[in-house]
C-alpha positions in Angstrom: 256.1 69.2 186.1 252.7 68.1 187.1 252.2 67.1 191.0 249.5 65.2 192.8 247.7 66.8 195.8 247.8 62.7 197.2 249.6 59.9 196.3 249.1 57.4 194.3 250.1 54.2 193.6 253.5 54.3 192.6 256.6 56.9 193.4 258.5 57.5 189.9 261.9 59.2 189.6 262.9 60.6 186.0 266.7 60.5 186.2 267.9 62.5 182.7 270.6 60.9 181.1 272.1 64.2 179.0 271.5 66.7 181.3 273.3 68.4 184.6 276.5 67.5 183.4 275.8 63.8 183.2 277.0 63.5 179.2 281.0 63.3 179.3 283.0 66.3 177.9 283.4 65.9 173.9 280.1 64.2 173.2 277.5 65.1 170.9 274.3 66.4 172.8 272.5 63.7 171.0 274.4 60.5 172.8 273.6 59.5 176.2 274.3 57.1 179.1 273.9 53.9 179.5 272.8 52.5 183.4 274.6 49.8 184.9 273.8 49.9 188.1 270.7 51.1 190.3 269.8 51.3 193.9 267.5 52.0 195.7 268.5 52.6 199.1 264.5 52.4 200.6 263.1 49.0 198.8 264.0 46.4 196.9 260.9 46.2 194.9 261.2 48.6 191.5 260.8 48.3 187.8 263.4 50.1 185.6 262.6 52.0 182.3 264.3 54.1 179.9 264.5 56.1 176.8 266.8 58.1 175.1 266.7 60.8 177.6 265.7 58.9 181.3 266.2 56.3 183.5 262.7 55.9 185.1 261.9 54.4 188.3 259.3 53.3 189.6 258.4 52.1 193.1 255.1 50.4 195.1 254.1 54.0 197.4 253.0 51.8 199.9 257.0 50.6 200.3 257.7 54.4 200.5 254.8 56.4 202.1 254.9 57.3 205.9 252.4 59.4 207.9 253.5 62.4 210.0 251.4 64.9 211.8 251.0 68.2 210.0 253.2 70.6 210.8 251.3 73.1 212.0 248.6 70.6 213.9 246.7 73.2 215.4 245.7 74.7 212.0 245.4 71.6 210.2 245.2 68.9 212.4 245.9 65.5 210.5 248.7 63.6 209.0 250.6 64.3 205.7 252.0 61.4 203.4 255.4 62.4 202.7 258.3 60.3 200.4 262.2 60.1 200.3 264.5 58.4 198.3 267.6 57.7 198.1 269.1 56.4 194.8 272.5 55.1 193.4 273.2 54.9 189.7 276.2 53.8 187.9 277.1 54.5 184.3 278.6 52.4 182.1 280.3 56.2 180.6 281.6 57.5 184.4 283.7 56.4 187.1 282.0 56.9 190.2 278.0 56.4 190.7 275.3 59.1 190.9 273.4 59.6 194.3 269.9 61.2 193.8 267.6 62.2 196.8 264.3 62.8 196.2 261.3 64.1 198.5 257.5 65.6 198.3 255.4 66.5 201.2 251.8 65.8 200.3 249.2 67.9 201.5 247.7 67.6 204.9 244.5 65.1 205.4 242.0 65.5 208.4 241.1 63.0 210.4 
């Protein structure tokens, strides 16, 4: 997987739909999920895609993207961009929803 140094100007999650045990027991590897619920715990300002194999979404950065100081500010003084979120997704297929967190530290920018 490919990451930016910087963000840009939208935060995307690939969710797979047949993989880490998403596919029920008995299936053919071929068939996946269908979503029937999404969340977003941060914003309620995303699109929704999907293929075969993900759910994709994709939300505004600027909804998501806080400053902090670098962690080590005397070495690289400056603020980093960092993300988190925190999703919810419900299968037609499964009983209970799916909770995803997911976060990237961008590198440090001088002042």
């Amino acid at each position: 997987m490919r990451m930016s140094s910087q963000p840009g100007s939208e935060v995307s999650v690939y969710i797979p739909k047949q993989r880490l045990g998403l596919v029920r027991r008995g299936l053919r590897v071929e068939e996946s999920l269908s979503p029937r619920f999404l969340r977003v715990h941060q914003s309620n300002t995303f699109t929704v895609t999907e293929d075969r194999d993900f759910v994709v979404v994709s939300i505004p950065a600027g909804l998501l993207l806080p400053d902090q100081p670098c962690p080590d500010a005397r070495e690289s003084p400056g603020t980093q961009a960092f993300y988190r979120v925190d999703l919810s997704l419900a299968f037609a297929e499964m009983v209970s929803p799916v909770h995803w967190r997911v976060e990237n530290f961008f590198q440090c920018v001088g002042k």
